[in-house]
C-alpha positions as MATLAB code, in Angstrom:
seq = 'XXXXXXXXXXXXXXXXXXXXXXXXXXXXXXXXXXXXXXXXXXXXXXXXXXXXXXXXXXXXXXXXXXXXXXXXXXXXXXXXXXXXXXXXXXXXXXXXXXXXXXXXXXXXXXXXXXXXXXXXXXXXXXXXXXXXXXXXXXXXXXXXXXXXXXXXXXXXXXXXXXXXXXXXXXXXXXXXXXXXXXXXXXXXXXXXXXXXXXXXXXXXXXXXXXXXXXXXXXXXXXXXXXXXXXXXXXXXXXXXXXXXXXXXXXXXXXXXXXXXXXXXXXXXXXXXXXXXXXXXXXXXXXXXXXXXXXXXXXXXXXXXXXXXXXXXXXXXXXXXXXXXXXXXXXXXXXXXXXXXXXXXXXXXXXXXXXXXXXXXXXXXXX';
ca = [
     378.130   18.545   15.620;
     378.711   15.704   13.437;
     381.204   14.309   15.183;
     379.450   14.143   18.640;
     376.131   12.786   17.372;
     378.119   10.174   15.128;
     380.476    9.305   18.165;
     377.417    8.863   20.582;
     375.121    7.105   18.909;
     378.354    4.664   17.537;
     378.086    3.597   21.839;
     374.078    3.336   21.028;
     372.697   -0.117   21.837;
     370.857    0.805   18.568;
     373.996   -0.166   16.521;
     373.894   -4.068   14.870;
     374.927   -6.803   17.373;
     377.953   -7.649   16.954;
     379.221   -4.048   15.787;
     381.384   -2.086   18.595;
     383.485    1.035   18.572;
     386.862    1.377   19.640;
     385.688    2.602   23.142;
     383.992   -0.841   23.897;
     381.094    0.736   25.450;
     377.524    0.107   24.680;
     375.497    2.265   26.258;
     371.700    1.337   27.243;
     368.530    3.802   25.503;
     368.004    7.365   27.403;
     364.537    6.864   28.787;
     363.650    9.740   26.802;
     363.738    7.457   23.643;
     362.061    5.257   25.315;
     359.118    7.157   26.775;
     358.803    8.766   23.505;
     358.130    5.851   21.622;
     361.928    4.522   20.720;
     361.998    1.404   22.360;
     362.967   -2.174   21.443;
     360.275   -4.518   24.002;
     357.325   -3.046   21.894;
     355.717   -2.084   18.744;
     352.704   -1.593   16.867;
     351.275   -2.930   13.498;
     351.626    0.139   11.255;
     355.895    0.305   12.648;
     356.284   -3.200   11.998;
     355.072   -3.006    8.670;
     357.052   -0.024    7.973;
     360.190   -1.864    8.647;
     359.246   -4.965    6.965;
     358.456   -2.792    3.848;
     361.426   -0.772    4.118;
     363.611   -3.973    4.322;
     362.120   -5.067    0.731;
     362.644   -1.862   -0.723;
     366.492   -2.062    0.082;
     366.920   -5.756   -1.500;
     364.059   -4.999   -4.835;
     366.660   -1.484   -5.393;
     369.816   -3.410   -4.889;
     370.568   -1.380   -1.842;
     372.246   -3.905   -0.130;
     374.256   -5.764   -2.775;
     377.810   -4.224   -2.021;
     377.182   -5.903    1.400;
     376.784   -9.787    1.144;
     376.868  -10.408    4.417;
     374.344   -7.843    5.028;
     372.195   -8.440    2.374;
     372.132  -12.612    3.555;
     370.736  -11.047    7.232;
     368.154   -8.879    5.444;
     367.175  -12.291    3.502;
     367.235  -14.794    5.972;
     366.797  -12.849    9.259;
     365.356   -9.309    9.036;
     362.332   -9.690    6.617;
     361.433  -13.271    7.991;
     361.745  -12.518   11.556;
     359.708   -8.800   11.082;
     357.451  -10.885    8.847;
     356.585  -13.970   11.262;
     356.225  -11.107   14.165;
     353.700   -9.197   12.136;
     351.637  -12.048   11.988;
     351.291  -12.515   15.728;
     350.356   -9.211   16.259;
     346.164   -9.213   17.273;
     343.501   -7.269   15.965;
     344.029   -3.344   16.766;
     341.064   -3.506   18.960;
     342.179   -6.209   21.322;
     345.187   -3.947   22.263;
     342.844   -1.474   24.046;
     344.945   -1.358   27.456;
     348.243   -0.832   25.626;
     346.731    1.985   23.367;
     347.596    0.029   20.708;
     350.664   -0.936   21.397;
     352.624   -4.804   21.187;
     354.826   -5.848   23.978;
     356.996   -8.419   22.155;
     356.328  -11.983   23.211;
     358.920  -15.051   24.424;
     357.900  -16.265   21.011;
     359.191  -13.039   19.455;
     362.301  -13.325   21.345;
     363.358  -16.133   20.667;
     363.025  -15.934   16.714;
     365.513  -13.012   17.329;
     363.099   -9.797   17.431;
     365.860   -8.016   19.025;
     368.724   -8.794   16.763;
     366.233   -6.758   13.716;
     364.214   -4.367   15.383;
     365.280   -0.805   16.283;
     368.689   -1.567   14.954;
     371.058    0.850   12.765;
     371.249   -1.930   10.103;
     371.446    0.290    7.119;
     372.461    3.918    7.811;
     374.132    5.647    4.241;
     375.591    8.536    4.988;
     374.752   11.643    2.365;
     376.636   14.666    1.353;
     376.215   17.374   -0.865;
     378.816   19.707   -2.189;
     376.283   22.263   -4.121;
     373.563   24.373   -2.665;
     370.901   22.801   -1.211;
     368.410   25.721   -0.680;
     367.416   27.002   -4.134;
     369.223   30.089   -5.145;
     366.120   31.449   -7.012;
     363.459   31.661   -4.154;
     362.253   35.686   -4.268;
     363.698   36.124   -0.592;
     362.070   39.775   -0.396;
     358.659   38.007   -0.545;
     359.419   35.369    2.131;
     360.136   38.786    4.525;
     356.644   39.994    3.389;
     354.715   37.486    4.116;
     356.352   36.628    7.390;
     355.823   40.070    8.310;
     352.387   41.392    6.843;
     350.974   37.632    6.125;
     351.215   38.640    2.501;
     349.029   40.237   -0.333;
     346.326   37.400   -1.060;
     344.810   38.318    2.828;
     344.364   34.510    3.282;
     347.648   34.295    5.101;
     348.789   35.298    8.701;
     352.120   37.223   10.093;
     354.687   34.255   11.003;
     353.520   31.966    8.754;
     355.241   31.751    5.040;
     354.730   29.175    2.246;
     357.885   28.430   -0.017;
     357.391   25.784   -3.035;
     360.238   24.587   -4.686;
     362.621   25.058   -1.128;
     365.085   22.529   -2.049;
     367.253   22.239   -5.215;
     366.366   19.023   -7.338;
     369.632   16.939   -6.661;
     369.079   18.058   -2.528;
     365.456   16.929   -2.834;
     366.457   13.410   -4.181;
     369.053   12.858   -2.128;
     367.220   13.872    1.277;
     364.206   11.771    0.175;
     366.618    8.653   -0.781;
     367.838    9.191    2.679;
     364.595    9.075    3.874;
     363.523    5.754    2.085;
     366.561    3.875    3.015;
     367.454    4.719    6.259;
     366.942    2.120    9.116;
     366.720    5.137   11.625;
     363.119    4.844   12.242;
     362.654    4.229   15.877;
     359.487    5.645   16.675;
     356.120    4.925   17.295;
     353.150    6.192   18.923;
     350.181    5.093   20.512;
     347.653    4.502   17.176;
     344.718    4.448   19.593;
     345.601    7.942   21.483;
     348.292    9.381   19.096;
     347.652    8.378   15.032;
     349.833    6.345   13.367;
     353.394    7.907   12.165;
     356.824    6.151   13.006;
     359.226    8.625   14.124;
     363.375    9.239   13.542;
     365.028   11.788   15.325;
     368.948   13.701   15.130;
     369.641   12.473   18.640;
     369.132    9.255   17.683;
     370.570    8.294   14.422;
     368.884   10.690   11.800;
     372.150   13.053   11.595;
     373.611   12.534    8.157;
     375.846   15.614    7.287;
     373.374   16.352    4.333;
     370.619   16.973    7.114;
     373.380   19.321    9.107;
     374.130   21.279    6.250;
     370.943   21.832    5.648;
     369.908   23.118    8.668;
     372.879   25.379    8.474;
     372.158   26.717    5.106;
     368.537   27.599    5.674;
     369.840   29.611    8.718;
     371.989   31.423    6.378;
     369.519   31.647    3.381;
     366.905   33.429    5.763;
     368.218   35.453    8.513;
     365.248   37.978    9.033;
     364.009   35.208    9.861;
     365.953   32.998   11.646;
     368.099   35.796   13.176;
     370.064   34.799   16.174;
     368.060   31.587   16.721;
     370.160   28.342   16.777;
     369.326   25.118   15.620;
     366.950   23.349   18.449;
     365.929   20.050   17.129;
     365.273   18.232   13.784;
     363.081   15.226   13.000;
     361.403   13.449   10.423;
     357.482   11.596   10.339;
     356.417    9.059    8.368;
     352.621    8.506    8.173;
     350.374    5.201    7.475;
     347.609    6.539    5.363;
     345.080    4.646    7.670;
     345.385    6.531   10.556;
     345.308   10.749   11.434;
     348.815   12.358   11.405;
     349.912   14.489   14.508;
     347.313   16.269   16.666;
     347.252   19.736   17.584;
     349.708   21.104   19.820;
     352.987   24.011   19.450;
     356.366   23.176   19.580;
     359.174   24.705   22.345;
     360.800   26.673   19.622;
     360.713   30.350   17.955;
     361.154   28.874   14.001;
     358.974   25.312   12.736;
     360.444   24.888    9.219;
     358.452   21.956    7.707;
     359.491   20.199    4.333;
     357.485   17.775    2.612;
     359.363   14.684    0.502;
     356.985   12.905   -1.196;
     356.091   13.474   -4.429;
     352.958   14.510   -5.140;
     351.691   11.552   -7.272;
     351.136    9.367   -4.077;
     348.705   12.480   -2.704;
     345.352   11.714   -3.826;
     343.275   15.305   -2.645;
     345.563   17.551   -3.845;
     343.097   20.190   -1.598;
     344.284   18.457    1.535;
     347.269   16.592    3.092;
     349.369   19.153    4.501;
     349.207   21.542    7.686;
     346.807   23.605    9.555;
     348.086   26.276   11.332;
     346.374   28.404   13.900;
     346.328   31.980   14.712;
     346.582   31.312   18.592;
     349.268   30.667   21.185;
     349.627   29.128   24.137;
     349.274   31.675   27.202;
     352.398   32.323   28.955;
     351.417   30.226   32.339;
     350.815   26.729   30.273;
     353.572   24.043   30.549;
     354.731   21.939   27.759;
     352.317   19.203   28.481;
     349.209   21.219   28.443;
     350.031   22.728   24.959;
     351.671   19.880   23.328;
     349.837   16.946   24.382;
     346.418   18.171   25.965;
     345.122   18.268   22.579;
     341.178   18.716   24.618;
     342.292   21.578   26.610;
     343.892   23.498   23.661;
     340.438   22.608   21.612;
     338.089   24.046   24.823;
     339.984   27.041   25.822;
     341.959   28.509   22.993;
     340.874   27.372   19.633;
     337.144   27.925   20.467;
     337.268   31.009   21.688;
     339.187   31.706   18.723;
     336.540   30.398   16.481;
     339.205   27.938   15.449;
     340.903   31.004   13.153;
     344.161   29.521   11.157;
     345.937   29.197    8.139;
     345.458   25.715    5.843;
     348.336   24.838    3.718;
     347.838   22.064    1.160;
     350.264   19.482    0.613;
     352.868   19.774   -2.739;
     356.266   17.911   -2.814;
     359.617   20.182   -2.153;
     356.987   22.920   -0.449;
     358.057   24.701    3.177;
     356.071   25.962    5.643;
     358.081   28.186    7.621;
     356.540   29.704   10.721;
     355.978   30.668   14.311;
     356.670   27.567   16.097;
     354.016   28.959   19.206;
     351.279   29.047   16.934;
     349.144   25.669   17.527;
     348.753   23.264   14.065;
     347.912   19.960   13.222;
     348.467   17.620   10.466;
     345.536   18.479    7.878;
     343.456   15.173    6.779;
     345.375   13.273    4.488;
     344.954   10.471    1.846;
     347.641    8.571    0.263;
     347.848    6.125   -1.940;
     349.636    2.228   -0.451;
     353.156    1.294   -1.166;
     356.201    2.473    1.021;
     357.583    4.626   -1.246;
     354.179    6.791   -1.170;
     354.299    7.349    2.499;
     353.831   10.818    3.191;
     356.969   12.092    4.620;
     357.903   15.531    6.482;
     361.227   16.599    7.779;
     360.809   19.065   10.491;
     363.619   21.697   11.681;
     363.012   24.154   14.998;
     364.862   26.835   15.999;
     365.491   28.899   18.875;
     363.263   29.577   22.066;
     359.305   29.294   21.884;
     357.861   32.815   22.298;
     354.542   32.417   23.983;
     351.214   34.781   24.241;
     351.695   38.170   25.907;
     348.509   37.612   27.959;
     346.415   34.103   29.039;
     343.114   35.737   27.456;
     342.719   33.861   23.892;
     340.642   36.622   22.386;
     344.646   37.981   21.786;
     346.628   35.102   21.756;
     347.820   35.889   18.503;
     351.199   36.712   16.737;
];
């Protein structure tokens, strides 16, 4: 799996210019990159400024000084260039027809906008020859509360909460990933969507510590996971001034969500991680009504429902591992500024959504 997402995204017109593979070929973006929010003729404030700030961080931490030709174009070109753009971009309310978003300029272009942004410029690649689930998590209670929704009776079948998911060295080294990887090609509509820039395996974020991972929790759970292959993994990172991810449920059977950052940037420890609801979609709703018709799902499932769920605060190196049909959100969240305080979650789905036995909401439950 490696091998094929290294060797396709190598043809990627994200990779540096002047970089090319043996093949020669440099293939243009899928439009489903594009339409999604991975494109290179637009932006928006809160991605710009995540790039620009992620630049920084890699020359303050001596990231790039092994590199000096690298480290010179992160000097003289990259933070400039993303710097200079930034300032041209207008007020977030004059950007009303575009949602929010900034079609680059002529202006932009020709200070070299393309030659920075969207680009693989600095993409380490992480390994890890020890465990990276911890060997100590009480595995019999994980079953339990997946299956019952636990003792406390504040839980709900198919959803479990496991702190302390990753072993320390796996935690640092995923979240160093996370902070130094230029893989960050997403970005959504701040107007319609929030504001959280996006990286995704199929384009980029596939460092073998992220496959192993997703291999391992397969193994470490498997009355859980059971036959259910990996379907997708991604990671979000979130600008404090606007909402995270609305609700909607994901085409999978397993959501396994990890959370990176440590929990000194989180300032309500009572808030800041995930609301998940008791409901599912009914079996005749298509993708785009339950993952992006965020008013429908309010009106015809969650109020009927009287909005019935499961809130799970934020805390660093904590899972939430449940039924990826159930609708959730991103719970209200306050964190404190900087870039390395970003609130960060790696997400992992497995296996085929299993949707609501019957349309009627009143049982549109697990």
């Amino acid at each position: 799996l490696y091998w094929a997402l290294t060797n396709i995204f190598s043809r990627s017109s994200r990779m540096p210019d002047g970089y090319m593979d043996r093949s020669g070929i440099r293939n243009p973006l899928p439009e489903i990159l594009v339409s999604r929010g991975g494109g290179s003729t637009y932006t928006t404030e809160y991605k710009l400024k995540n790039d620009l700030e992620q630049a920084e961080f890699l020359l303050k931490n001596n990231k790039l000084d092994n590199d000096p030709v690298k480290k010179r174009f992160f000097e003289n070109m990259v933070v400039p260039v993303l710097n200079n753009t930034l300032q041209r971009i207008p007020p977030l309310e004059e950007l009303g027809e575009t949602g929010g978003l900034y079609p680059f300029e002529n202006v932009d272009y020709e200070s070299g906008i393309t030659s920075v942004y969207n680009r693989a410029l600095f993409m380490p690649e992480v390994e890890m020859e020890g465990p990276i689930i911890n060997p100590t998590i009480e595995k019999e209670k994980v079953y339990d509360d997946w299956e019952t929704g636990g003792k406390s009776g504040d839980g709900h079948p198919g959803v479990v909460v496991i702190d302390d998911i990753l072993t320390d060295e796996a935690l640092q080294k995923i979240r160093d990933l996370m902070m130094e990887g230029t893989f960050w090609y997403q970005t959504k509509l701040p107007l319609k969507f929030g504001g959280y820039v996006g990286a995704y395996i199929d384009d980029g974020m596939h460092q073998k510590i992220l496959l192993e991972l997703a291999f391992q929790l397969h193994r470490a759970f498997p009355k859980i996971m059971k036959d259910h292959a990996l379907k997708y993994l991604w990671a979000y990172k979130y600008d404090s001034n606007f909402t995270g991810i609305n609700t909607h449920a994901d085409q999978a059977a397993v959501n396994v969500n990890i959370w990176l950052t440590p929990d000194s940037a989180n300032m309500d420890k009572s808030s800041g991680g995930l609301v998940v609801f008791t409901a599912k979609p009914p079996r005749n709703w298509s993708f785009e009504e339950y993952n992006t018709d965020t008013e429908r799902v309010l009106n015809d499932i969650l109020v009927p429902t009287d909005f019935a769920n499961v809130t799970i605060s934020y805390k660093a190196n904590r899972a939430v591992i449940f039924d990826s049909a159930l609708f959730h959100h991103t719970d209200k969240f306050t964190f404190r500024e900087g870039y390395q305080n970003k609130r960060i979650n790696l997400t992992l789905l497995y296996g085929n959504m299993e949707l609501a036995t019957t349309s009627n909401p009143e049982t549109s439950e697990l």
